[in-house]
Every structure is written in C-alpha cells, then in structure tokens.
LODRENLUM-656953 format. One record per residue: residue number from 1; residue in one letter; x, y, z of N, C-alpha, C, O in turn. Coordinates in pm, 1 decimal. Last residue first. Layout:
LODRENLUM-656953
- i,aa,n.x,n.y,n.z,ca.x,ca.y,ca.z,c.x,c.y,c.z,o.x,o.y,o.z
- NUM,A,X,Y,Z,X,Y,Z,X,Y,Z,X,Y,Z .
...
***
This chain:
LODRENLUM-656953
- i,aa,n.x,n.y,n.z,ca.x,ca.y,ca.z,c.x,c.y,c.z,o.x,o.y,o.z
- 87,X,-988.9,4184.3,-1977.5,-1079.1,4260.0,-2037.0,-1060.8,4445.1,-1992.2,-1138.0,4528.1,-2040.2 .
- 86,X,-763.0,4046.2,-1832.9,-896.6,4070.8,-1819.4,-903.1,4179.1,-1897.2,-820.6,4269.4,-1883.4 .
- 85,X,-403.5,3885.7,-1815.6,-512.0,3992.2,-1883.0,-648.9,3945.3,-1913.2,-674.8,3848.7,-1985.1 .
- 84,X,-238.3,3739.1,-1597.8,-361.1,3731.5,-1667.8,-440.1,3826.6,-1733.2,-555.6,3841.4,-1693.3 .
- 83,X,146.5,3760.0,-1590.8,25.4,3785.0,-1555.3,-102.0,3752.2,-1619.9,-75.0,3727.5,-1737.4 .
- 82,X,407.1,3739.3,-1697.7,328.4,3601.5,-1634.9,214.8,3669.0,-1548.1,196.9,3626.2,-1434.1 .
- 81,X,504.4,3915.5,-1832.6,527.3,3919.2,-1736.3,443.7,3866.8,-1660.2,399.5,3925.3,-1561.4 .
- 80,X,347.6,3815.6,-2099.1,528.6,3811.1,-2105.5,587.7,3835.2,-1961.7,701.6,3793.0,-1942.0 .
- 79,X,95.7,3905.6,-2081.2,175.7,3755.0,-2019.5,271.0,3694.4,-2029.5,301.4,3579.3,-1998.0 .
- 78,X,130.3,4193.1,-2079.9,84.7,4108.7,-1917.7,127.2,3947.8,-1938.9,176.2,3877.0,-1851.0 .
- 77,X,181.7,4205.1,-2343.4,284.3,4261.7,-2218.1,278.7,4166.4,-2116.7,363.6,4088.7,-2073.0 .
- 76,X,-32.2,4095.6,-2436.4,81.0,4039.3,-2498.5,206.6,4076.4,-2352.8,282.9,4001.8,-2291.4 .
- 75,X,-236.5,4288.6,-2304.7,-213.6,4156.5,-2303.5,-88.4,4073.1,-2345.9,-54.3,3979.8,-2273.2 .
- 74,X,-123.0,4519.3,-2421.0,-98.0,4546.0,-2302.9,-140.0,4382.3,-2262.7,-64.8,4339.9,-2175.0 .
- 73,X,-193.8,4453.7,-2711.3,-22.3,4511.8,-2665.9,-16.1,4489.4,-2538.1,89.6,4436.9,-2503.4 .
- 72,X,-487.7,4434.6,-2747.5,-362.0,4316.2,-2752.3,-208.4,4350.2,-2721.6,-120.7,4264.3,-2711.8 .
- 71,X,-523.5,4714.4,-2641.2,-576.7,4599.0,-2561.3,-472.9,4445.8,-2616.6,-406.4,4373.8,-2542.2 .
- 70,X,-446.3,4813.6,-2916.4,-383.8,4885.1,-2797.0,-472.4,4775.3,-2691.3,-394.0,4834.2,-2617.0 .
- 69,X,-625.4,4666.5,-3136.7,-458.6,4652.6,-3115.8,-425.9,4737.4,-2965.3,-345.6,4667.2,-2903.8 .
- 68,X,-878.4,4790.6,-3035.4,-854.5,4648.7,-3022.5,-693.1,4603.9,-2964.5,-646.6,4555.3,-2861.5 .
- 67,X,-805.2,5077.9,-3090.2,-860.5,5024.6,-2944.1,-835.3,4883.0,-2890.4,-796.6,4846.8,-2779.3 .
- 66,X,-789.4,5047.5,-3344.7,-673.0,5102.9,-3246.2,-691.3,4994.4,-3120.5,-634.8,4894.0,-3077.2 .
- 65,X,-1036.7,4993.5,-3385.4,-950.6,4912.2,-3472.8,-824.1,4920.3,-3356.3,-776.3,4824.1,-3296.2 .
- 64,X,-1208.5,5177.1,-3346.1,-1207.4,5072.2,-3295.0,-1090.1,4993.8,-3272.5,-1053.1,4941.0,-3167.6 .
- 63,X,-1086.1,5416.3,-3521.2,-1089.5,5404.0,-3339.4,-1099.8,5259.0,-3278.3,-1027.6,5219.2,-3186.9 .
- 62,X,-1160.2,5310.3,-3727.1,-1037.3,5320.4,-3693.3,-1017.2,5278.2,-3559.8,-969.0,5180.4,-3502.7 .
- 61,X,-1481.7,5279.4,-3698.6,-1358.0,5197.0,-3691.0,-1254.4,5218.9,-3691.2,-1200.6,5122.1,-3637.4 .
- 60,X,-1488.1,5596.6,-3632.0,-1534.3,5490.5,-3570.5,-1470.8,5371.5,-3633.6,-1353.6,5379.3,-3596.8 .
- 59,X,-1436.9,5721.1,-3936.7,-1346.7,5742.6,-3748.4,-1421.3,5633.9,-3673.2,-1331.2,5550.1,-3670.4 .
- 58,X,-1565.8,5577.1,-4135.8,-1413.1,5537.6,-4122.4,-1390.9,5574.4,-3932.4,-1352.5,5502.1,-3840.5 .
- 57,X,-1826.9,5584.3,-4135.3,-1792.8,5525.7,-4018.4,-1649.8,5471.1,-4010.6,-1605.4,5381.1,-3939.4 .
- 56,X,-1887.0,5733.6,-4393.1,-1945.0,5784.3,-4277.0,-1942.4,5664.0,-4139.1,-2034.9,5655.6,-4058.3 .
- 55,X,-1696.5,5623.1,-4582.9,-1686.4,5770.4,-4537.6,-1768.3,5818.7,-4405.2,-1734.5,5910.4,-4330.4 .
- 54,X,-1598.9,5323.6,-4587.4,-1695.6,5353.0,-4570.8,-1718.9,5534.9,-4500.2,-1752.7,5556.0,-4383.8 .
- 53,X,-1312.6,5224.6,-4539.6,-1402.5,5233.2,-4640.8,-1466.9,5314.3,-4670.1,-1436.9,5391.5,-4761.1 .
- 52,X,-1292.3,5121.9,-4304.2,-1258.4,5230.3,-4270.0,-1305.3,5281.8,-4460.4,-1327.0,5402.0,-4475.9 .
- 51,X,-1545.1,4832.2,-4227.5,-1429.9,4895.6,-4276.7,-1431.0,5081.6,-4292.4,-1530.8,5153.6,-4292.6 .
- 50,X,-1888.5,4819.6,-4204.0,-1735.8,4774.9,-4104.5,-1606.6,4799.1,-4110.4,-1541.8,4790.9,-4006.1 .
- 49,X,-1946.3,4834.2,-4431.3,-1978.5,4948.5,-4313.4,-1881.0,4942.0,-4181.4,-1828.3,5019.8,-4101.8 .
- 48,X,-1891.8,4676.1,-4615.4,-1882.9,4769.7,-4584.2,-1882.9,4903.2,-4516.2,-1842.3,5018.0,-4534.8 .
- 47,X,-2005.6,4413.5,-4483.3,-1854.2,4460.7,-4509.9,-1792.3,4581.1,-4550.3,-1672.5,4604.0,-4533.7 .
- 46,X,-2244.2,4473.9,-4462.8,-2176.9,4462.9,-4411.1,-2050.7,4491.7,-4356.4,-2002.8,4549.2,-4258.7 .
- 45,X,-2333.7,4724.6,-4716.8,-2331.5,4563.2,-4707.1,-2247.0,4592.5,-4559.5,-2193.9,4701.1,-4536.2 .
- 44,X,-2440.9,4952.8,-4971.8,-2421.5,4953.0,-4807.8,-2404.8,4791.0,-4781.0,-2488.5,4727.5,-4845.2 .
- 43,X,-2200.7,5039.9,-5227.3,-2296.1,4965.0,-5159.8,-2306.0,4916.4,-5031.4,-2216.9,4852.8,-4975.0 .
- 42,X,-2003.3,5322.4,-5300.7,-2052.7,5157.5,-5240.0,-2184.1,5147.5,-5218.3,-2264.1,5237.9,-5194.3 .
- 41,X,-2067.8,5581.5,-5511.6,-2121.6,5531.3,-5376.2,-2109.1,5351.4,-5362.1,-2192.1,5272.1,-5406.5 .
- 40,X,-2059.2,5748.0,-5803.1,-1959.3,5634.2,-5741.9,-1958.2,5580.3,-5611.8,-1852.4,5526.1,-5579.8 .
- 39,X,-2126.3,6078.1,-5634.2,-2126.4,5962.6,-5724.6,-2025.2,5857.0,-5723.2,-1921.5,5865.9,-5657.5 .
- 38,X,-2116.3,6292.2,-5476.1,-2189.2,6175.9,-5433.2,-2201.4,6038.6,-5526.9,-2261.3,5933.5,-5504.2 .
- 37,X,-1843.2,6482.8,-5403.7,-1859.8,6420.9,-5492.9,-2006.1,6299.3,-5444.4,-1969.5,6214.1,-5363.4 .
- 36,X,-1802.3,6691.8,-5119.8,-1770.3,6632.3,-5221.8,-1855.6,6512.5,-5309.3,-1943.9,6456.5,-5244.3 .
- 35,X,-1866.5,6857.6,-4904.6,-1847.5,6927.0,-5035.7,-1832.7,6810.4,-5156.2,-1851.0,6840.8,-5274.1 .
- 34,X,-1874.0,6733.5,-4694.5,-1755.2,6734.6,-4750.3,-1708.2,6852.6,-4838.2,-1602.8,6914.4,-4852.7 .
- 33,X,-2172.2,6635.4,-4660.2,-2064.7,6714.3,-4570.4,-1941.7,6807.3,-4587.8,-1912.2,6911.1,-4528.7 .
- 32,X,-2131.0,6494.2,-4861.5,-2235.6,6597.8,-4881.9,-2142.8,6701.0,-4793.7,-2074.1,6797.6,-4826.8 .
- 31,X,-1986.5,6269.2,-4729.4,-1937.9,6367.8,-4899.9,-2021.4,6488.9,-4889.1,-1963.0,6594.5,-4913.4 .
- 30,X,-2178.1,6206.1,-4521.7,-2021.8,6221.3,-4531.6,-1971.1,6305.5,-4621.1,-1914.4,6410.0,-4589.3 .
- 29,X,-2376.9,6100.5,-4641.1,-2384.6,6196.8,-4550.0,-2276.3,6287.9,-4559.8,-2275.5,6406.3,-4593.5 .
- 28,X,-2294.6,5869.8,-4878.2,-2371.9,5993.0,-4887.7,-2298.7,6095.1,-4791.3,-2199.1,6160.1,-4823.2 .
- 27,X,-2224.0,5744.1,-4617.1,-2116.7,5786.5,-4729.7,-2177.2,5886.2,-4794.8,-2128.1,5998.3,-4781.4 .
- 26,X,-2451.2,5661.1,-4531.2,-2349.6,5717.7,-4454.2,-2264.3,5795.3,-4514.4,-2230.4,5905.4,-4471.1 .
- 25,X,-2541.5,5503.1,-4767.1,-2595.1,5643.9,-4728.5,-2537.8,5710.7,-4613.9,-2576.7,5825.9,-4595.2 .
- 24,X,-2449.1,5362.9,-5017.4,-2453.3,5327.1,-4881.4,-2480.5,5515.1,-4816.7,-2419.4,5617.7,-4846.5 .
- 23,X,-2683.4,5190.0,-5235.2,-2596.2,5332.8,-5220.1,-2580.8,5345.6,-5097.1,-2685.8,5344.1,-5032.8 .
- 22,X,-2933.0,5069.8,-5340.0,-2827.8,4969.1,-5236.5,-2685.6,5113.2,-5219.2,-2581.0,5067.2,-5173.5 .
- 21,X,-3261.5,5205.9,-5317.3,-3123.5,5215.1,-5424.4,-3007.6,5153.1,-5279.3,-3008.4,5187.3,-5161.1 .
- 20,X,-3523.1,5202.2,-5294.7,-3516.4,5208.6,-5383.2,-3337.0,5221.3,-5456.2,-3297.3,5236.3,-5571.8 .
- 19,X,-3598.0,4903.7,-5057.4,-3516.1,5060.7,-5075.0,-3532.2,5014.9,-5236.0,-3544.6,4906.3,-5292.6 .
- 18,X,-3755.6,4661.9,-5062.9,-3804.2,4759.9,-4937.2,-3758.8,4899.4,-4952.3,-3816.7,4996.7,-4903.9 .
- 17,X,-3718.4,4461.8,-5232.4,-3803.9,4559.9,-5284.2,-3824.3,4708.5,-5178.0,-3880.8,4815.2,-5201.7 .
- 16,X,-3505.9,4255.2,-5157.2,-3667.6,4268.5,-5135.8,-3738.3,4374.4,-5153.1,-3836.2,4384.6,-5079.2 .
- 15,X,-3289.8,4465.2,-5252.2,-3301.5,4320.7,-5300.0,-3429.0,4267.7,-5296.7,-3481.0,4231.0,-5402.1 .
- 14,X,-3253.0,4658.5,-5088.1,-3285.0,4660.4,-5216.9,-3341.4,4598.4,-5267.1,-3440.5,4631.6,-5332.0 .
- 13,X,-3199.6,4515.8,-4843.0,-3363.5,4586.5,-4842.5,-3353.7,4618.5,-5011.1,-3461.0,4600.4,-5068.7 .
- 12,X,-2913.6,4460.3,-4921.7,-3042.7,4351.5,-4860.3,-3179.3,4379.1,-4881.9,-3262.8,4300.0,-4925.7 .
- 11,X,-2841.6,4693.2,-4934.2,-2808.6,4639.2,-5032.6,-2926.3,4528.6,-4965.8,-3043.1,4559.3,-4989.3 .
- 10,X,-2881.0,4853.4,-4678.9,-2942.1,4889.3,-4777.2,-2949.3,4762.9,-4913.7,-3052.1,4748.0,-4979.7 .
- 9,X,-2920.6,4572.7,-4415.0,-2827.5,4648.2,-4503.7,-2912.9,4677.5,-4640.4,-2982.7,4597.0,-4702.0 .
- 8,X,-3029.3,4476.8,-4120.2,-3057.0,4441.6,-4285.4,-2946.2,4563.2,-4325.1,-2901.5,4636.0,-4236.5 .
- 7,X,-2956.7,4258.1,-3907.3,-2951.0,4395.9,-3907.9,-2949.6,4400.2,-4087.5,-2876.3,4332.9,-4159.9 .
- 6,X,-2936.0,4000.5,-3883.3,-3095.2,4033.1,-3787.9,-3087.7,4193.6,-3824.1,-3181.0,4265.5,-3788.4 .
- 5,X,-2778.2,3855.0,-3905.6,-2859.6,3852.3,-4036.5,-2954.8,3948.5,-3989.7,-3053.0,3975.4,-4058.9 .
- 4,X,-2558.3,3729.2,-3758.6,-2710.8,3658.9,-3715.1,-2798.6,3684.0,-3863.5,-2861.7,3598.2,-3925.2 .
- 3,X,-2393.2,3906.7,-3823.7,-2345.1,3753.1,-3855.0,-2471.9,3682.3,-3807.2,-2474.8,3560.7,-3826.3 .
- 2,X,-2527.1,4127.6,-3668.4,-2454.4,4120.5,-3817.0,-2433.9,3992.7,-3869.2,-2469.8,3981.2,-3986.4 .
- 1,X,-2528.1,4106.4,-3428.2,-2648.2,4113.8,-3507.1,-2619.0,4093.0,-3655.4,-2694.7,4043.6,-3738.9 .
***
C-alpha cells in the first residue's frame, strides 16, 4: 500500500490541509509512555515508520528485520545442500 501511495502519512495529510502537524505520533505514544521528551518528533513519512527510527514501531521492525535475515540463513543453507527453499 505504501509504494501504491494508497496509505497517507501524517506528513502527506499535512500537506493537503487534512492534519494540523506532520509529527509522527507513534513516537509521540512511545515517549509519553516513556516519560520522555515529546520534542524534536520526526516526521511521520514512510520511511519513517518503516525503520527502527521510529519509537513506536522500532520492536516491530526489528522483529521483522530478524525474521527476514533468519529465513535468508535457512535458504542460503537449503541451497548449499541442493535443496529448494519455500517460503
């Protein structure tokens, strides 16, 4: 949905008038959570929400991130021992 355009980002809805501030609000959540600091906030974009960056979806990509590399290890394995890795 992301590379289609079809999922808007605060920074996008700023832009057309729809939010009053491009401040990525996960990150908000996150710090509040925290105790810590709400100032100095990215901007919600894409690219930011997708990276470990981003205070309110670093554990979720990490995780991802792992997940990916631990699926290319056990492929890399399987066709060093002339097998087909599926999904």
């Amino acid at each position: 949905m992301a590379v289609a355009g079809n999922t808007p980002t605060a920074s996008f809805l700023t832009k057309i008038g729809k939010m009053q501030s491009a401040r990525c609000w996960l990150c908000k959540i996150a710090r509040e959570a925290q105790g810590e600091s709400t100032d100095g906030l990215a901007d919600e974009t894409h690219g930011h929400i997708s990276s470990a960056g981003c205070k309110g979806m670093a554990t979720t990509v990490t995780a991802a991130h792992h997940s990916i590399w631990r699926q290319h290890a056990r492929c890399t394995k399987a066709k060093k021992q002339a097998q087909v890795c599926h999904g």
